[in-house]
C-alpha positions as a LaTeX table, in Angstrom:
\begin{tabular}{lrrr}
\hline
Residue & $x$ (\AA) & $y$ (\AA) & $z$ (\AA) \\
\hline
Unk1 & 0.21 & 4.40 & 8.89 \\
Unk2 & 3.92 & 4.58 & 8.35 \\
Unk3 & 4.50 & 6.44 & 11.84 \\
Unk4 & 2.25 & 4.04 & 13.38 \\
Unk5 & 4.16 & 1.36 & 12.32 \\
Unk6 & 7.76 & 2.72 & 12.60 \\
Unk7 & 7.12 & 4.04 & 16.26 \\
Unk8 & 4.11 & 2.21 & 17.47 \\
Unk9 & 5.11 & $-1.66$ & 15.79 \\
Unk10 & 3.36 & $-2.75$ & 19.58 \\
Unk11 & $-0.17$ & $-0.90$ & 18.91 \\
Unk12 & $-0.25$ & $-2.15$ & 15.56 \\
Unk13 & $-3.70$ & $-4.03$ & 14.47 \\
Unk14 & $-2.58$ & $-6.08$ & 12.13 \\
Unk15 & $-5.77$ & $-6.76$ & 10.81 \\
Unk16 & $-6.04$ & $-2.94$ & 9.51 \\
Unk17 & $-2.36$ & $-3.33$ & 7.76 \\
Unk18 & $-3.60$ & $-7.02$ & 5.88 \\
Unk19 & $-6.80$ & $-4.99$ & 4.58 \\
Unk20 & $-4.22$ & $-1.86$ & 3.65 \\
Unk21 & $-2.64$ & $-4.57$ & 1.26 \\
Unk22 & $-5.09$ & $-6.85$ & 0.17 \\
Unk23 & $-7.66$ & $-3.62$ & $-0.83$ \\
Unk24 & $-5.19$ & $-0.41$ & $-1.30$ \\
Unk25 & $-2.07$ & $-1.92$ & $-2.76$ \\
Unk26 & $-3.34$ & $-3.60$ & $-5.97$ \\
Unk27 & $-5.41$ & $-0.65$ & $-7.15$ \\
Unk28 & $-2.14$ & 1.24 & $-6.72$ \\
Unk29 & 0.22 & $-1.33$ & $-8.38$ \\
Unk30 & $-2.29$ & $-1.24$ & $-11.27$ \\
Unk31 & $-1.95$ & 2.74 & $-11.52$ \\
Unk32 & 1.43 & 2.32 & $-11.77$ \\
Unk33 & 1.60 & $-0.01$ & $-14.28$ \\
Unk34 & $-0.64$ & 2.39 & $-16.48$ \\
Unk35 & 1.20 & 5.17 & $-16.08$ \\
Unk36 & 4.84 & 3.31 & $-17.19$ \\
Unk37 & 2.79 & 2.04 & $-20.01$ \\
Unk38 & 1.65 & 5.10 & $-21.26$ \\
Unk39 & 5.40 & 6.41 & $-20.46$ \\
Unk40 & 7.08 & 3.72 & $-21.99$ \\
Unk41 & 5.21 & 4.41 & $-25.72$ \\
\hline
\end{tabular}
């Protein structure tokens, strides 16, 4: 998605990127956060 969007930006359906964040991102943000909490003890 990255080189779609870095070299394609015109191609881009933007409907694919909003359901990249609203479905893929917090999942990952939540993985994250586990993993510095278990870190951080």
């Amino acid at each position: 998605m990255r080189d779609h969007l870095a070299h394609r930006y015109f191609d881009t359906v933007y409907g694919v990127i909003a359901a990249t964040v609203a479905e893929d991102v917090p999942p990952l943000v939540a993985a994250v956060k586990r993993l510095l909490d278990r870190e951080t003890r």
